[in-house]
Z-matrix of the N, CA and C atoms (Angstrom, degrees):
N
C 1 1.454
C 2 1.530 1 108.11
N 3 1.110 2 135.54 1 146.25
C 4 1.166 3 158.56 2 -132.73
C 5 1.747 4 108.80 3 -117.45
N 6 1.044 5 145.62 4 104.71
C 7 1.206 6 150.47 5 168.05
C 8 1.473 7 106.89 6 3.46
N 9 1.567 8 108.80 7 -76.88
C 10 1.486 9 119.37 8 -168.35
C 11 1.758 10 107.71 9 -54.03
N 12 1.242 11 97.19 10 -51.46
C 13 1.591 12 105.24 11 -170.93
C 14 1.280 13 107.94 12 -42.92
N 15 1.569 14 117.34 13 -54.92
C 16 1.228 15 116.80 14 177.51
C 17 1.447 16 135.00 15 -48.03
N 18 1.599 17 96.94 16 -44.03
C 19 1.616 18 126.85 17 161.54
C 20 1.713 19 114.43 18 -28.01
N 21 1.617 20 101.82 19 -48.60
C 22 1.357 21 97.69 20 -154.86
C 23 1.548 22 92.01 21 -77.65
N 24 1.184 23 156.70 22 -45.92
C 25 1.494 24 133.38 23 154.06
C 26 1.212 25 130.27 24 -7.01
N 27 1.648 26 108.08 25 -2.62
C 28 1.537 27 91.12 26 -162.59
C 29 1.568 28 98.75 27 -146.33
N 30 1.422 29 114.91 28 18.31
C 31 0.935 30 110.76 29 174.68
C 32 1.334 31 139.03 30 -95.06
N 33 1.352 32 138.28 31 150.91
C 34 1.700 33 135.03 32 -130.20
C 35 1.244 34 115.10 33 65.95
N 36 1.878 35 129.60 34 12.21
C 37 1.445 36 118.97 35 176.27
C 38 1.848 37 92.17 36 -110.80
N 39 1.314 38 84.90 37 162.40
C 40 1.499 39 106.29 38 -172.19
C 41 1.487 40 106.96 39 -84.64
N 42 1.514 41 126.89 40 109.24
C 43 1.580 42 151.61 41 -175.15
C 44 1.457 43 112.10 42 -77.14
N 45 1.580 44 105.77 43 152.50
C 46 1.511 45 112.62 44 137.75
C 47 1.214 46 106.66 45 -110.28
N 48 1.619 47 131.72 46 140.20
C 49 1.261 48 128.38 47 170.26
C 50 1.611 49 116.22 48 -140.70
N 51 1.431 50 93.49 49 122.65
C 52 1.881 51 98.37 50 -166.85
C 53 1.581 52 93.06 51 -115.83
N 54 1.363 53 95.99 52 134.15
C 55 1.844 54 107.41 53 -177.77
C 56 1.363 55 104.42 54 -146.24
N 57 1.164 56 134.73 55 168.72
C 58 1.281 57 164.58 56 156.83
C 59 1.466 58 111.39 57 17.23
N 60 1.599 59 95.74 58 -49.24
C 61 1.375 60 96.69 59 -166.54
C 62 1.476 61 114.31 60 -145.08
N 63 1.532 62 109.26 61 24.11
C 64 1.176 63 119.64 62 162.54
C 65 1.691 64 111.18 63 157.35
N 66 1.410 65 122.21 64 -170.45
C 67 1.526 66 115.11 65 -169.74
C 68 1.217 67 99.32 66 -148.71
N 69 1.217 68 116.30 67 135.75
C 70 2.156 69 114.51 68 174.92
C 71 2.091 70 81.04 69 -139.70
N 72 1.767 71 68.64 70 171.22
C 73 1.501 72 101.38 71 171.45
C 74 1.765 73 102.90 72 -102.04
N 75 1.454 74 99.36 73 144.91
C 76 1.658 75 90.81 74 171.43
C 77 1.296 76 87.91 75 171.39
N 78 1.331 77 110.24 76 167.49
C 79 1.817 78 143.54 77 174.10
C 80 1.851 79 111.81 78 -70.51
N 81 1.375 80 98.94 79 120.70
C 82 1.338 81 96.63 80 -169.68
C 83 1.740 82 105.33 81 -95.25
N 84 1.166 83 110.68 82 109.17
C 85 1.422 84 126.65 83 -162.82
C 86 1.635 85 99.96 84 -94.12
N 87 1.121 86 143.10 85 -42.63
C 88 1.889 87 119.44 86 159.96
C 89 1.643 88 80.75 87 -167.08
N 90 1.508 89 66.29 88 179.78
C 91 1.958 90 107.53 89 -158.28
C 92 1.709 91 108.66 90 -124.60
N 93 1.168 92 112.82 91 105.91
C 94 1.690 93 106.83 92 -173.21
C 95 2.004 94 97.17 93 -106.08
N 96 1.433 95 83.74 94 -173.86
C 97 1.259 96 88.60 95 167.58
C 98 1.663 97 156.17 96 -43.20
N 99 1.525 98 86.63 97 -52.25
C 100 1.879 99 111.62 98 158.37
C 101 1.653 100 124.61 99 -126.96
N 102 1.568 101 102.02 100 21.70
C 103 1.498 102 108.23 101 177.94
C 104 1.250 103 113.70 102 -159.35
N 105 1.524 104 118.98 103 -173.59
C 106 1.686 105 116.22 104 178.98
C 107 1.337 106 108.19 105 -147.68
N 108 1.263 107 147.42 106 142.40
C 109 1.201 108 140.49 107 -146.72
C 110 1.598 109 89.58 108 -129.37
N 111 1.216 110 130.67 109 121.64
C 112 1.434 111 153.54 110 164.20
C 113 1.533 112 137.80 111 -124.57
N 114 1.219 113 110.43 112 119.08
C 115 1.636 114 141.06 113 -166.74
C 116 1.746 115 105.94 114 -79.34
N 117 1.336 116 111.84 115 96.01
C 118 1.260 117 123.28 116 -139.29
C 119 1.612 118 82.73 117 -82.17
N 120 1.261 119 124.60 118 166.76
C 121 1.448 120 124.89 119 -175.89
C 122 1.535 121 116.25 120 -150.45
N 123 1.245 122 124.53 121 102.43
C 124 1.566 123 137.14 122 -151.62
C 125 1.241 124 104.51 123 -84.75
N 126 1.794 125 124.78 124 100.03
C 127 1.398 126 122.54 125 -175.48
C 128 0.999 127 125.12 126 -37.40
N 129 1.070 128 118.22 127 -55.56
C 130 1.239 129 141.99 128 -176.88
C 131 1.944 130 124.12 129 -34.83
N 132 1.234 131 81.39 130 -24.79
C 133 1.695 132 103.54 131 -157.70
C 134 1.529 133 113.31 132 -134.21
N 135 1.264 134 100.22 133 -17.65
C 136 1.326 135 118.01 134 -159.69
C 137 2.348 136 127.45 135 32.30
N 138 1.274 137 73.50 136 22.37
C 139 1.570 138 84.94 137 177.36
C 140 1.834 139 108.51 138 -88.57
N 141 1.076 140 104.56 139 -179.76
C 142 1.619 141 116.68 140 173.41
C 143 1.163 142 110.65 141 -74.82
N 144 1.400 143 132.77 142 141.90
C 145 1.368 144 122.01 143 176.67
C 146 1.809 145 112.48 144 -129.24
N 147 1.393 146 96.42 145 0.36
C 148 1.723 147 109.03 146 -164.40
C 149 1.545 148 121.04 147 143.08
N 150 1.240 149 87.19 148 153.14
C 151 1.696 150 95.87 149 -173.87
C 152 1.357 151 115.14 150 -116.16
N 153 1.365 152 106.07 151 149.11
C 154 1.802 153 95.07 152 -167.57
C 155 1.476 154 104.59 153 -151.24
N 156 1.165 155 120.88 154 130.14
C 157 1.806 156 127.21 155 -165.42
C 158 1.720 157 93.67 156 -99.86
N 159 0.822 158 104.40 157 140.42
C 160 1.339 159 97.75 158 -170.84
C 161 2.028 160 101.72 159 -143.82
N 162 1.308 161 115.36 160 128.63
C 163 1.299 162 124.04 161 174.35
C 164 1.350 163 129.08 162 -56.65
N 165 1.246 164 117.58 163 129.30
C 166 1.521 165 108.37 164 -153.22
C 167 2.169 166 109.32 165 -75.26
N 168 1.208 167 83.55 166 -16.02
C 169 1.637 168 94.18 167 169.80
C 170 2.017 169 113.66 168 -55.75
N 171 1.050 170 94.64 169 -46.73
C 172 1.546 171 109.97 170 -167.59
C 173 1.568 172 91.78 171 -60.74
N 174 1.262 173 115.40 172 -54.97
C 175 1.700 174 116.92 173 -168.05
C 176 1.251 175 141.32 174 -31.93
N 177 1.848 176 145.66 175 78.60
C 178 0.900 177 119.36 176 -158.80
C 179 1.257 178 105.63 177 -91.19
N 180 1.283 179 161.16 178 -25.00
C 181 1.462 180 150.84 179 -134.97
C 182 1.073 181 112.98 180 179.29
N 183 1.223 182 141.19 181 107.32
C 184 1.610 183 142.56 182 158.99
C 185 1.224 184 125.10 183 -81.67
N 186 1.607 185 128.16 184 108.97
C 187 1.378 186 109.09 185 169.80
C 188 1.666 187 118.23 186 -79.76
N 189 1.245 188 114.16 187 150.43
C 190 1.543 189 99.93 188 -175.01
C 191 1.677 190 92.85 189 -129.61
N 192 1.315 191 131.80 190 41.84
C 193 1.538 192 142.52 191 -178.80
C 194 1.415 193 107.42 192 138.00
N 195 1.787 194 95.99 193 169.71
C 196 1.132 195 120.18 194 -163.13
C 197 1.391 196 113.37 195 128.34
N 198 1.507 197 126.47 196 -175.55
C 199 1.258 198 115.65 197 -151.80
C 200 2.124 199 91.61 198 -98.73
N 201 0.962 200 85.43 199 -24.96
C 202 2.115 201 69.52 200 166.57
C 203 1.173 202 116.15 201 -78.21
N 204 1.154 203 136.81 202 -28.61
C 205 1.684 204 138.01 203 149.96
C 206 1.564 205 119.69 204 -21.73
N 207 1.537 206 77.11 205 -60.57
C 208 1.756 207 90.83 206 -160.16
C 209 1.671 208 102.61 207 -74.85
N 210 1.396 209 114.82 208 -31.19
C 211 1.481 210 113.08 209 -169.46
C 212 1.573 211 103.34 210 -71.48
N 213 1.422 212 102.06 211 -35.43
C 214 1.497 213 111.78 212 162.83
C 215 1.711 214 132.04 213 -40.29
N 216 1.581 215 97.42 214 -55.48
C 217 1.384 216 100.36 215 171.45
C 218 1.422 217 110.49 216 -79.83
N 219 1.195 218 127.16 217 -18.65
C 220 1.413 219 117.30 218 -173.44
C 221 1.656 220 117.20 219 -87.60
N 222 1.380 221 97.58 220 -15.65
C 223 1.757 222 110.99 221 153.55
C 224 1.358 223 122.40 222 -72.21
N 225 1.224 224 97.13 223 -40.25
C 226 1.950 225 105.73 224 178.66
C 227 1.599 226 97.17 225 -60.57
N 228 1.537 227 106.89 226 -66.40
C 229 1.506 228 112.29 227 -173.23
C 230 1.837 229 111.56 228 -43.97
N 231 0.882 230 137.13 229 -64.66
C 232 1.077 231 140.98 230 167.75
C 233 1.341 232 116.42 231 -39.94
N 234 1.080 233 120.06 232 -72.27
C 235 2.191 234 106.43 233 173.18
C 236 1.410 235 108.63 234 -57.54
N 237 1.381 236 137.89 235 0.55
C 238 1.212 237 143.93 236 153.03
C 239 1.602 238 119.64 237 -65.29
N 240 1.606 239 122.36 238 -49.19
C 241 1.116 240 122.67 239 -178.31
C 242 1.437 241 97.98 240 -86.55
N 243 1.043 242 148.85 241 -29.23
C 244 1.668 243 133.23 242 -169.23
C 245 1.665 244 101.10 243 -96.03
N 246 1.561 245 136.25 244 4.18
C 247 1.314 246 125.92 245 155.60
C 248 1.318 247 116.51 246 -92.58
């Protein structure tokens, strides 16, 4: 099975993604053929900061959990219930 294929199971969950030329945290918004389109997410702030399609060649490593994930969603979740 194929990187992407797998990918698409998992899309709308919140990523680590390290590639070519750098690595962010962000929301994995879809999965195409030779790339993946991701909603970059600024720790700091935990707001959106940009979106970036990125070639599936470039890709080395996806985290898909762990405890920066989760602190991640549990920041997202939270500025969710108080707006």
């Amino acid at each position: 099975m194929r990187m992407l294929e797998k990918l698409r199971e998992y899309e709308s969950q919140y990523v680590f993604v390290k590639w070519a030329f750098g690595g962010e945290y962000g929301k994995l918004l879809s999965v195409g053929d030779d790339y993946i389109e991701l909603a970059i997410i600024d720790v700091d702030t935990m707001e959106y900061r940009e979106t970036l399609m990125i070639t599936a060649s470039l890709i080395f490593e996806i985290s898909l959990g762990g405890a920066d994930i989760a602190r991640i969603v549990a920041e997202v979740s939270s500025r969710m219930s108080v707006q």
